[in-house]
N, C-alpha and C positions, 0 to 999 in steps of 0.2 A: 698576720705575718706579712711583711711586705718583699717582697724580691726588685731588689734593682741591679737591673743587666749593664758591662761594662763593656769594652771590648773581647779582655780576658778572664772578666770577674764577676761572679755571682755573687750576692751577699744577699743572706736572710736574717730579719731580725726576730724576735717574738720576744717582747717583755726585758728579760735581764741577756738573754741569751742572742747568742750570734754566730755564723756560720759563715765560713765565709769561700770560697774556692775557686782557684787561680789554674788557668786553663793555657795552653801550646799548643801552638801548631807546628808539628815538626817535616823535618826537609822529605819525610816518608809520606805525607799530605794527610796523614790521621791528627785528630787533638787530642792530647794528651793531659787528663787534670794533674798538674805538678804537684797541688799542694792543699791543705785543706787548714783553716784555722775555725776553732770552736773555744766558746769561753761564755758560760765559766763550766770546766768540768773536772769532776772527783777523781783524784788517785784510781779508787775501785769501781769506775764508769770507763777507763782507760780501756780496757780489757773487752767491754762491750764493744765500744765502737770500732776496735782495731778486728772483732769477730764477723766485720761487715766484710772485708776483704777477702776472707776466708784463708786459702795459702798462699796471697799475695803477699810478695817482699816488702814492706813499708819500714819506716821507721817514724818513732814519734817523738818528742818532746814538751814535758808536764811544767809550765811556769811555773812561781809562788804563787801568780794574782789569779791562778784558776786557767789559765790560757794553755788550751793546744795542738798544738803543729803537728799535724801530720803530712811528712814528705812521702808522694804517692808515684810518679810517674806512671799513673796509667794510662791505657788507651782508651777513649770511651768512643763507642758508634755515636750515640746518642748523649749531647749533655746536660740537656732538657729531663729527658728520663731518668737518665744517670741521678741527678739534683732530687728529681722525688722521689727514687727509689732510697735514697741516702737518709736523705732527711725525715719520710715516711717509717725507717726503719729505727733512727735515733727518735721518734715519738712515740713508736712502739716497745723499744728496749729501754730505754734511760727512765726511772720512775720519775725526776725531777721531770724532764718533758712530755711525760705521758700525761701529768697532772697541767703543766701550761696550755698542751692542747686540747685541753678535754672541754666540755661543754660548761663541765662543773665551773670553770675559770671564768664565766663571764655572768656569773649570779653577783656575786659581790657589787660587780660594777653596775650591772643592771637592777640593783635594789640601794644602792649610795642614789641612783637616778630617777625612786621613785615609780618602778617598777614592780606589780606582782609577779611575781617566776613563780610557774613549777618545772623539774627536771622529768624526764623521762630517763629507758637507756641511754638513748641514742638520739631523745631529743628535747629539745628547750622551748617551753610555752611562755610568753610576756604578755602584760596587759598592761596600757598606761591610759591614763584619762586624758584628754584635752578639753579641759574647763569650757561648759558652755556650748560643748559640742558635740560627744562621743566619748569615743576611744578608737586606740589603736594596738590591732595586736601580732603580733609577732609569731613567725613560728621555725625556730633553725634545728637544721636535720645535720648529723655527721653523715658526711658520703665519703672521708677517709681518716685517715691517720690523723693531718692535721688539717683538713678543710670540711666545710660544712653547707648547705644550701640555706638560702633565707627567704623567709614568705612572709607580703603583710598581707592584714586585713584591715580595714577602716571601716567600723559602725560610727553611723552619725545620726542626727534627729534635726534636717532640716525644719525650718518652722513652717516654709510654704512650700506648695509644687514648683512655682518660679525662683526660689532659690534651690532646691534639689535639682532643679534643671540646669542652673548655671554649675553648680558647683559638679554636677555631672559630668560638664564640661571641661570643667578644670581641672579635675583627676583624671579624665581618658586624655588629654594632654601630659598628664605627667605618667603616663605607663599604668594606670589605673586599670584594671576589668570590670566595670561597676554590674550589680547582680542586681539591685535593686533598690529606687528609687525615693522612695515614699510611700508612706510615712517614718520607715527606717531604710537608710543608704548604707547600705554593705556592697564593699570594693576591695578587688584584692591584687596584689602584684607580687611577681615572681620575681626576687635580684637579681639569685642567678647561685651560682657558686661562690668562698672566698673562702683564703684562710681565717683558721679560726680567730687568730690575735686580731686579724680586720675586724672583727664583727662588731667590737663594740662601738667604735666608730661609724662603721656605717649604719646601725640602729640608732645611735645621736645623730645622725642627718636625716633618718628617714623620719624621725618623732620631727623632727625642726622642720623639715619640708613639707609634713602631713598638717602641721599646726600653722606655716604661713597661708598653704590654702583655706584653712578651714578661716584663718583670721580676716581672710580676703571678702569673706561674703558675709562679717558682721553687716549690721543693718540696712539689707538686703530683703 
């Protein structure tokens, strides 16, 4: 899921769906979110999302193309929190986005690329090969509604101690932890947090980046 900040507009993507919401600042010096667009969503999901507001006055409006507008003029302290409390709570209600956020959602893509998965509750194991070299494994944790933490591990089978040295090198440059050297190199790095929709993305760069180093110290 990517968030791109406007002056008055937040917009979240994930896959088919979109979120989008339009922010005020009024002559009282509070911001106000005026307005909120989501799409694509169901007649009978209308009902959910408007139960976020609780007995807040809104009104809404249901497109044909699945689009909709909810006019809000609220007050929000906070519209950072505001934004994950909202959206955290439509991954948790709406079955359609409980399922785009889940863990479950990035097996498909991660076995079209050649990856072994297994799932856990709450977390996702990968292993990929790097021809010639190892492997590289993965390990992403949910820490919320729609975000999840990512770890690698790198096993490799240097051929000599002066390439395990170099290439030891190479990885604690690129945010590597190496644990051990030789005759097997295991190294591991923390990403950090991300929404879930990022992940598969940033597991196609980390496999790309893992395998330009490793390519770096062929015959070596």
């Amino acid at each position: 899921m990517s968030n791109t900040e406007q002056p008055a507009v937040s917009e979240y993507r994930c896959g088919s769906f979109t979120l989008r919401l339009r922010y005020v600042k009024k002559e009282d010096g509070y911001t106000y979110v005026a307005d909120a667009y989501l799409k694509p969503v169901r007649l009978e999901e209308v009902s959910i999302i408007a139960s976020f507001f609780a007995d807040k006055r809104i009104f809404w409006n249901l497109g044909e193309d699945g689009s909709l507008k909810l006019l809000l003029n609220l007050r929000v302290e906070n519209p950072q929190r505001f934004e994950e409390d909202f959206i955290g709570f439509l991954a948790e209600s709406m079955p359609t986005l409980k399922t785009l956020f889940s863990l479950d959602s990035l097996v498909q893509p991660l076995l079209d690329d050649g990856w072994l998965v297994h799932t856990g509750l709450a977390t996702l194991e990968a292993s990929k090969t790097i021809p010639g070299h190892g492997r590289l494994e993965i390990r992403v944790t949910k820490t919320g509604p729609t975000r999840a933490s990512l770890q690698a591990t790198l096993v490799l089978f240097p051929e000599s101690l002066a390439q395990a040295l170099t290439l030891t090198r190479r990885l604690r440059e690129a945010g590597y932890n190496v644990k051990d050297r030789f005759p097997v190199l295991r190294a591991d790095k923390v990403l950090g947090t991300f929404p879930v929709c990022d992940l598969t993305e940033k597991i196609r760069g980390l496999y790309e980046e893992a395998t330009r180093l490793c390519a770096s110290h062929e015959g070596q």
